[in-house]
C-alpha positions in Angstrom: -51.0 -23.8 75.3 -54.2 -24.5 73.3 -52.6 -26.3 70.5 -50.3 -28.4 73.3 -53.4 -29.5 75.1 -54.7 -30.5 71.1 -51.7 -32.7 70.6 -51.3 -34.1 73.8 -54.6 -36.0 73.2 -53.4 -38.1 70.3 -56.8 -37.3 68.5 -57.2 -38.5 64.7 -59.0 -35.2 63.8 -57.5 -31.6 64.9 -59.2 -28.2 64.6 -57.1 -25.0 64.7 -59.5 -21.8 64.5 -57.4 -18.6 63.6 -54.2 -20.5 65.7 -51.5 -18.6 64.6 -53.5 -15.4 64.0 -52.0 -13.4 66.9 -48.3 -14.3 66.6 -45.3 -12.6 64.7 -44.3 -14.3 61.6 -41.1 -15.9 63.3 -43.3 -17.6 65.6 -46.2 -18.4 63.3 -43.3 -20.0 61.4 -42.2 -22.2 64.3 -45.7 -22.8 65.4 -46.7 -23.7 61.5 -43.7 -26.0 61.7 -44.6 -28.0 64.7 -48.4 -28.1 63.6 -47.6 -29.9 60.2 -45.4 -32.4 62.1 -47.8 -33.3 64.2 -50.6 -33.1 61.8 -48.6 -36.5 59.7 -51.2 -39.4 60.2 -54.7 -37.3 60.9 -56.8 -35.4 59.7 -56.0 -31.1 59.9 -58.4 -28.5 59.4 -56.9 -25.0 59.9 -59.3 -22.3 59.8 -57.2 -18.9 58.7 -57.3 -15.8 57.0 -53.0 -15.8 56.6 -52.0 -16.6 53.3 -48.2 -17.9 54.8 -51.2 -20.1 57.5 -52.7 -21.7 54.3 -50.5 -21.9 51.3 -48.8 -25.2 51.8 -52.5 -27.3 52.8 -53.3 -30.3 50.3 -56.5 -28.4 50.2 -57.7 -25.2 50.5 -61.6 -24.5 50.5 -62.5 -20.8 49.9 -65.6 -19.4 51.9 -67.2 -16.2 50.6 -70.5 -15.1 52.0 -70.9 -17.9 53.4 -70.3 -19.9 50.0 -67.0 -22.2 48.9 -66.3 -19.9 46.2 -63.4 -22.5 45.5 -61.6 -25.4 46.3 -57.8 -26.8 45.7 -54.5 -26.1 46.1 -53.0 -22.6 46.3 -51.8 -22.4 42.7 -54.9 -23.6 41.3 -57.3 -21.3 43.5 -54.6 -18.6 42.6 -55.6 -19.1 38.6 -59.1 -19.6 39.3 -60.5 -18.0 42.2 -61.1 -14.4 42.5 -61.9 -14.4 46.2 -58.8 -16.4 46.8 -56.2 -14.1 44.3 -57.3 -11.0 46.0 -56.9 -12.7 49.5 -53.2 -13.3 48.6 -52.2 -10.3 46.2 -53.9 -8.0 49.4 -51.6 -9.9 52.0 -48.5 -10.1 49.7 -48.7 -6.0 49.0 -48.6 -5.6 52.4 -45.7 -7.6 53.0 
């Protein structure tokens, strides 16, 4: 309902904060869907700890204590980020 009420606004700049944190994949999926079409044309920032949330962003920025510990695109941060590799390879295990 949250992210309806976002994009009924029209607003040039959209927050999400942990959006899709407490929905199966299936419907993160869907949800991730709709939020990158309506995302064409503005400016996104997704807040998220989900890899599957994050992975496709033109730019990912890495906070560790309260740091960027990195900045990129997923395979770049994968190669050179620590914080960001162990993010992924914990979530990926899990899978």
């Amino acid at each position: 309902v949250g992210i309806a009420r976002a994009l009924i606004k029209d607003p040039a700049i959209i927050i999400f904060d942990e959006a899709t944190s407490s929905l199966d994949a299936a419907v993160e999926a869907e949800i991730r869907d709709a939020i990158n079409e309506a995302s064409k044309g503005r400016t996104t920032v997704l807040i998220a700890h989900r890899f599957s949330t994050i992975r496709y962003a033109n730019r990912i920025i890495v906070m560790e204590e309260g740091r960027v510990a990195g900045e990129g695109k997923h395979e770049d941060l994968y190669k050179s980020c620590p914080p960001y590799r162990r993010l992924v390879d914990h979530q990926v295990a899990t899978i």
